[in-house]
C-alpha positions in Angstrom: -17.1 13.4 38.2 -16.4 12.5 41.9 -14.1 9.8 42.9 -16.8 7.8 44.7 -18.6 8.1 40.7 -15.4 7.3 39.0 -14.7 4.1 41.1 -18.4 3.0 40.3 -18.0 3.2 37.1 -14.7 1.5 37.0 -16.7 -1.8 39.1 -19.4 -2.0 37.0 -16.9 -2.9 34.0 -17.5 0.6 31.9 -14.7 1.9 29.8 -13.4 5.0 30.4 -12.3 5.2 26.9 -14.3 7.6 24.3 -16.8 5.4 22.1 -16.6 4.2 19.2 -19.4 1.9 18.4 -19.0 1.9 14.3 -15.9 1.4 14.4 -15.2 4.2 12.1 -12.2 5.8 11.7 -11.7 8.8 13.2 -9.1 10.8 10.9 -11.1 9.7 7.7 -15.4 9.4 9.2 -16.3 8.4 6.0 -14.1 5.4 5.2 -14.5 2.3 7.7 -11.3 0.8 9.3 -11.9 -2.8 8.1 -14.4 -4.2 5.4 -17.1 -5.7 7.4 -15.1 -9.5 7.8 -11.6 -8.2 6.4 -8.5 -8.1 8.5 -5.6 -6.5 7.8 -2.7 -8.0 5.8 0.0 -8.6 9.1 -2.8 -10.2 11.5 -2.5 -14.3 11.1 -6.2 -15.8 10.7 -5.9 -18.3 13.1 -4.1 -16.8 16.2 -5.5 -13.1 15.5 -2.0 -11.8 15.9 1.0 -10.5 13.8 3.2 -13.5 12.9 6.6 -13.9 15.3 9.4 -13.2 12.1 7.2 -9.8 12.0 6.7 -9.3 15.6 10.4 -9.8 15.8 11.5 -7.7 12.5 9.7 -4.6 14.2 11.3 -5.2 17.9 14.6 -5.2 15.9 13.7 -2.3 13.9 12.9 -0.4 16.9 15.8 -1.4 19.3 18.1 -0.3 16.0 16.3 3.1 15.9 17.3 3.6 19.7 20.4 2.5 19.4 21.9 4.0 16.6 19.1 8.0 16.8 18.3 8.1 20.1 21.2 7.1 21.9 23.3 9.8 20.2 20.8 12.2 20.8 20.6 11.7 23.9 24.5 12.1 24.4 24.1 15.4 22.5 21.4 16.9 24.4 23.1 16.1 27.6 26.7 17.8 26.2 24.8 20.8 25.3 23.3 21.6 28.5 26.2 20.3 30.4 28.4 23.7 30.5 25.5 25.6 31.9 24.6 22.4 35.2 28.5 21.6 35.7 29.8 25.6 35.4 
């Protein structure tokens, strides 16, 4: 595709993303996502989002897991290779 073709594409409002009109799942073809009218347990009727003490639990989770795996990993990986940049 050319760039003049791409940025066409892009005005006009087209996704770029592959399609998925049934909204079928992908891993599983046969099963649906959602029951036609069913949302998932997490996702709050009336604002369509996760509630804040979940939104929040899952930040905290996450800035936990970098904290206390990554971090450390990180330190590790640098030590490791630190003999062989600092000779």
């Amino acid at each position: 595709m050319t760039r003049a073709g791409l940025f066409d594409k892009l005005t006009a409002g087209k996704s770029m993303a592959a399609p998925n009109p049934k909204g079928q799942n992908l891993i599983r073809p046969r099963k649906l996502l959602n029951a036609k009218g069913e949302t998932p347990w997490y996702i709050d009727e009336t604002t369509g989002k996760a509630p804040g003490y979940l939104q929040i639990t899952v930040f905290m989770a996450s800035q936990l897991f970098v904290g206390l795996v990554m971090q450390p990993f990180a330190v590790w990986y640098g030590e490791l290779f630190d003999p062989i940049i600092n000779r």
